[in-house]
N, C-alpha and C positions, 0 to 999 in steps of 0.2 A: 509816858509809857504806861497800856495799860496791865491791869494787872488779871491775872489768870485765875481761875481757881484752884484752889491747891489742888494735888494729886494726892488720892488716897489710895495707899498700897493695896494691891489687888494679887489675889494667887492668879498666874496665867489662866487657868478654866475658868475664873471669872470673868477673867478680861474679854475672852472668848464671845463668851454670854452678851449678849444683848442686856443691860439695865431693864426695859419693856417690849414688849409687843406692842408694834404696828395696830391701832385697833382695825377692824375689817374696814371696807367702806359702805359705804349706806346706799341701800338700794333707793334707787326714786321711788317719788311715790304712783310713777308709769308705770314702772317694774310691779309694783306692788296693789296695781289696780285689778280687780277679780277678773274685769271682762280679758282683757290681757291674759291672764293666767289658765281661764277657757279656753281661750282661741290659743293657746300654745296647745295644751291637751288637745284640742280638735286636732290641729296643723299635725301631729306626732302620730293620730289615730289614724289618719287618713293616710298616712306613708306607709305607714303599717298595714295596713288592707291593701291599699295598693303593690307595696310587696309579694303580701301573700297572696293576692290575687294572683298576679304576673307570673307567682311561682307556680302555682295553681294551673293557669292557662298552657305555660310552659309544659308540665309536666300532661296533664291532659290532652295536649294537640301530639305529644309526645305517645301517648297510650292509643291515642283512638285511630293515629296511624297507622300503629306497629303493625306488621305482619300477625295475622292470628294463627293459630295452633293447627287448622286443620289441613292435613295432608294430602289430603288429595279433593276432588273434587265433589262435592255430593250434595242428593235431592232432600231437601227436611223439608215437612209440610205443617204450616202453621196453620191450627183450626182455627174454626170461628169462633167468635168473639172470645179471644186468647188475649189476655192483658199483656200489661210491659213484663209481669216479673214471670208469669207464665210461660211467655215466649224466651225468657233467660233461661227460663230454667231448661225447652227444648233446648236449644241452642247449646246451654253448655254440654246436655250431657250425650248431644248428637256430635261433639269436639270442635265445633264452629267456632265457640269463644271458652278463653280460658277456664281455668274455677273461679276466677273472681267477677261473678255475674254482676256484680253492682258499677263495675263498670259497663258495661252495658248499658245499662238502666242509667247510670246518671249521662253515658254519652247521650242516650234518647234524648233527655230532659235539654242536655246540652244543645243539642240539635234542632231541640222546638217539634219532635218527629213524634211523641205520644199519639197524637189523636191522627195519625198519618201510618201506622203500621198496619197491614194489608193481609189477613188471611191468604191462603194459599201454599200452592206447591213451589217450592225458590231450587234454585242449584246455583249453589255457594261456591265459589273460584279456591283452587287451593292457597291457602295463608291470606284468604279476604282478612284485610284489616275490618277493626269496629266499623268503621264509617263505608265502608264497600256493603257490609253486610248490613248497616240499617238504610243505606240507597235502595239496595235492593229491594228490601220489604216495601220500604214507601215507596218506590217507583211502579210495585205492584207485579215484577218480572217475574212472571210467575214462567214456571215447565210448558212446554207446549208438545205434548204428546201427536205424533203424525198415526194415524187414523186411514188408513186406505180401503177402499169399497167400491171391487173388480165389477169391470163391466157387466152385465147380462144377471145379475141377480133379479128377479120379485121384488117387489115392495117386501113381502111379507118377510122372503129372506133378508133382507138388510135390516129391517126390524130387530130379527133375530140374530142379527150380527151384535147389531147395537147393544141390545138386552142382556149379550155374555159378555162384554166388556166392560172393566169395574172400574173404567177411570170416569163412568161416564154418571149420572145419578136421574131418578127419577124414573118414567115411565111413558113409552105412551101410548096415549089415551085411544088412537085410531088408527089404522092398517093407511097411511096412502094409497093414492090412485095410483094405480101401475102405471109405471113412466114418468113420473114427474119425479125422480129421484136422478140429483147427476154422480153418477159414477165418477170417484175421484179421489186424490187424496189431500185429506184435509187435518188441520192443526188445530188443539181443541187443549184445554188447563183441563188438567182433574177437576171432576166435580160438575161439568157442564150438563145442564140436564138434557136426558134426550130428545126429548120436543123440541129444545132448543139446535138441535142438530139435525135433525129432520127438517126445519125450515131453513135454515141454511144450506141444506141439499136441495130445497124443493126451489130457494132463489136462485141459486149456480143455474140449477136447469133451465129456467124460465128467463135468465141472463145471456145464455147459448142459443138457446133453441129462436128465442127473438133475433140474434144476431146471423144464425145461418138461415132463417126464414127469409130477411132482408137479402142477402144476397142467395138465394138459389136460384138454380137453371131455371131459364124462364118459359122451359116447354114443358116441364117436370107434371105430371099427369096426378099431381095431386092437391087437395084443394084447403087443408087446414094446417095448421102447425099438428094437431092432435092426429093426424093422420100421417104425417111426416115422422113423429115421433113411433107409430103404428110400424112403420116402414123400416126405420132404423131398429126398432126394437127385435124382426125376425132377419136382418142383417148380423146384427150382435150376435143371434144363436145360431146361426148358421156358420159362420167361421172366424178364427180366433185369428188368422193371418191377417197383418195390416196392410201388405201391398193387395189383399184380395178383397177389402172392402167395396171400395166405388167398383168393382166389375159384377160381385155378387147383387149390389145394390141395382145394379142395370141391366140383369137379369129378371128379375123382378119389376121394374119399372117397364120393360120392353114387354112381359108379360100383360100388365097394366095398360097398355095403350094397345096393343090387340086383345085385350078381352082375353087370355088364355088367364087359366085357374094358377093359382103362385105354387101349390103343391107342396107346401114346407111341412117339413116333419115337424120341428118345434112346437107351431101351431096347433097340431095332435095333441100333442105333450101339454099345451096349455089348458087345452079343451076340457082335457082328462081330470086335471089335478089343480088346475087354478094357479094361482099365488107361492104353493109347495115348490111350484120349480121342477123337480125329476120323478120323474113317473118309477125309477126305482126296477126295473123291469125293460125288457126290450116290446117296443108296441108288435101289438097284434094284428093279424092280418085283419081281422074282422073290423078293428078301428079305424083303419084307416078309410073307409066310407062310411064311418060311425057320424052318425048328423051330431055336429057342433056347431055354435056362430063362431070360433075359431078354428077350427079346420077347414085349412084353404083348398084340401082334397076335394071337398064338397062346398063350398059357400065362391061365390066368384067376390072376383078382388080381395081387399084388407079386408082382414079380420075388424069388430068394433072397437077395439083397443089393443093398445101392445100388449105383448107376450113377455115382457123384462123391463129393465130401464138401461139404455141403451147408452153407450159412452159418446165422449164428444165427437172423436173418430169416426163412429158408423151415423151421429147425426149427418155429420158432413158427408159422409159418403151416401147416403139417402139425399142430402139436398142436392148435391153435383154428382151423380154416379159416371162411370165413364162412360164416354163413347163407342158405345160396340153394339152390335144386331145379335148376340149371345142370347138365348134361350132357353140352353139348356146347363146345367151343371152338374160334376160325378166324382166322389173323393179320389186322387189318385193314387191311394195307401201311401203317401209320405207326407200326412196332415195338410195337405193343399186339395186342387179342386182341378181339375180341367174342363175348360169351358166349351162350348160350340155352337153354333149358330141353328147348323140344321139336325135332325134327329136321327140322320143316317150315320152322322158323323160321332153324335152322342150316342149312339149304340157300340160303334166302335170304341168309343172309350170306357161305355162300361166292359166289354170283351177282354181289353187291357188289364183294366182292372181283376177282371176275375183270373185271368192268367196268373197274372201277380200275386193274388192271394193263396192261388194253388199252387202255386212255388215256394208259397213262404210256408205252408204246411207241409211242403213234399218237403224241405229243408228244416224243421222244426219236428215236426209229429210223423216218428215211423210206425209203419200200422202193427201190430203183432199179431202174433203169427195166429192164433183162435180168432181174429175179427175177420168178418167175410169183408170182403171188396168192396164193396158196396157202402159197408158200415166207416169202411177208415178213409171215403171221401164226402166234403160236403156236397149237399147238394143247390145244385141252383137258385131254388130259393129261400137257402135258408144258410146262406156263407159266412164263413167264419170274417167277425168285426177285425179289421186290421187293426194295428195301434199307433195311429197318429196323436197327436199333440190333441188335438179335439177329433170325438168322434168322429166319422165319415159321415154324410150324409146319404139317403138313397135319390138315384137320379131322379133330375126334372122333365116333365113331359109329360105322358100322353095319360090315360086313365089307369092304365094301364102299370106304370113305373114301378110297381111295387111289385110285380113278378120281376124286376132285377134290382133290386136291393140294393145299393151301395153303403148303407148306413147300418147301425146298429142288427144284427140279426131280428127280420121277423118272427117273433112264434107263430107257430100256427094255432090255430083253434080248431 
């Protein structure tokens, strides 16, 4: 039997007690190797950034989507060479992007869009997120202002159209040829210079005028596009109605192949004052056989150049005019024309006219009682302008035409 060792009496809380502690155990000497001990540090560091990063991305894809601050629509113009923190600072305090501009700037950075941000005029979508609003700059979408420039102006007046309009920059340098401008409207960024705009009116034209040259009527009594252009250009001043282009045109063109004079008032007008456009004044009777190379009263056929720059419209109605044996033309006081063949018939419709006009004075202006009879009508040749949409014209025909008037009152001299 073996024998035990004795029992030494113990107070219970000793007993309790463990006699020793378990010593720890011993790390290897793996555990305990340096490179080891790095490579945990690395492995612990790189969870860490990776964390923060993630949180990072998270929170970022999270801000540069949100909805931004600005309420309603609008144009902000980034100048030139405007940096990143530059263009923040427009931004914030145009309401585009919050007050925390550094968002911004680090979504740029985010985005790789630094050296990608675009001077110019932008219009920003209401609550463009970050990332709408730096597309936009880098995609370059800039405003496109529309620009219209009505048929039958001068070179010179469009010039002068150009020169008052402040979206546009620069200057330029030389008047064009009359007629090489296509009347139209066009879309243009602030800031485009004018030169730059003037050649792109003078390519439109030279774009049409090639395209209705190839197909015009192939009996047309005329021999250049510059003459075509000539032809359209005293269409466009003669009337502002679109169903009366091609008839007014072939009135003129039927002119043109009998050898009769074209007799257009404008052509006066151009003679006078050039480039100006409006003589300001109703013509004179002594002008109207006033020796001009554009006065068709006196010079047979086209004048040497147009008299405007002519819209696509009356090009076309100059290259196809209609079909008609019309010779003569007379306003009929409600901004249109009546047309005729023979000059028996064109007298009756100036007679029409004049009837009409003295009705609309008998209806309009009562004479009073001190003006003699004589004073409170006009006379024949010098009748009151009706008021159509465009001037009246005075009739076409004989040498004569100008003792019946249908257009602007002549004065006398």
């Amino acid at each position: 039997m073996s024998e035990r060792p004795p029992i030494s009496p113990r107070s219970p809380r000793a007993a309790l007690e463990p006699e020793q502690l378990p010593p720890p155990p011993k790390r290897s000497d793996r555990a305990r190797n340096p490179f080891i001990v790095v490579g945990n540090a690395i492995i612990t560091f790189i969870l860490f950034v990776m964390i923060a990063v993630g949180g990072i991305y998270i929170y970022g894809k999270q801000k540069i989507e949100a909805p931004g601050p600005l309420q309603a629509d609008k144009i902000v113009n980034i100048p030139t060479r405007a940096g990143v923190t530059d263009i923040a600072d427009i931004l914030q305090r145009e309401g585009v992007i919050d007050s925390n501009r550094w968002a911004f700037i680090g979504s740029v950075f985010a985005l790789r869009a630094r050296s990608e941000l675009k001077p110019g005029e932008y219009q920003f979508q209401k609550n463009a997120s970050l990332r709408e609003v730096i597309s936009t700059i880098v995609d370059g979408k800039v405003v496109q202002h529309s620009v219209t420039i009505p048929e039958g102006l001068t070179s010179e007046q469009i010039v002068a159209r150009l020169s008052d309009n402040d979206i546009f920059s620069g200057s330029v340098r030389e008047i064009p040829r009359e007629g090489t401008l296509l009347p139209e409207t066009y879309k243009f960024p602030r800031g485009t210079p004018r030169e730059q705009v003037i050649a792109r009116m003078q390519q439109a034209q030279k774009r049409v005028l090639a395209e209705l040259w190839e197909r015009r009527s192939p009996d047309l009594p005329i021999k250049t596009p510059e003459q075509l252009v000539t032809l359209a250009s005293i269409v466009e001043k003669e009337t502002g109605k679109a169903d009366e282009r091609s008839r007014v045109a072939a009135v003129f063109v039927n002119r043109l192949r009998q050898k009769i004079k074209l007799q257009s008032d404008p052509t006066i007008i151009y003679g006078l004052v050039g480039g100006k456009g409006t003589l300001g004044r109703p013509i004179k009777r002594s002008e109207i056989q006033q020796p001009s190379p554009y006065n068709t009263y006196v010079i047979e056929g086209l004048p040497p150049g147009p008299i405007a720059n002519p819209g696509r419209a009356s090009l076309e109605a100059a290259a196809n005019p209609a079909r008609t044996r019309d010779l003569y033309f007379v306003a009929d006081g409600t901004g249109g024309h009546a047309f005729s063949e023979s000059y028996d018939q064109h007298q009756k419709n100036v007679a029409k006219l004049r009837a009409m006009e003295k009705q609309i004075q008998n209806d309009t202006v009562e004479p009073a009682e001190d003006i003699p009879p004589a004073a409170a009508n006009a006379s024949a040749d010098t009748p009151p302008a009706p008021a159509p949409a465009k001037p009246a014209r005075r009739p076409r025909g004989h040498q004569g035409a100008s003792h019946s008037s249908a257009s602007a009152p002549v004065a006398q001299q």
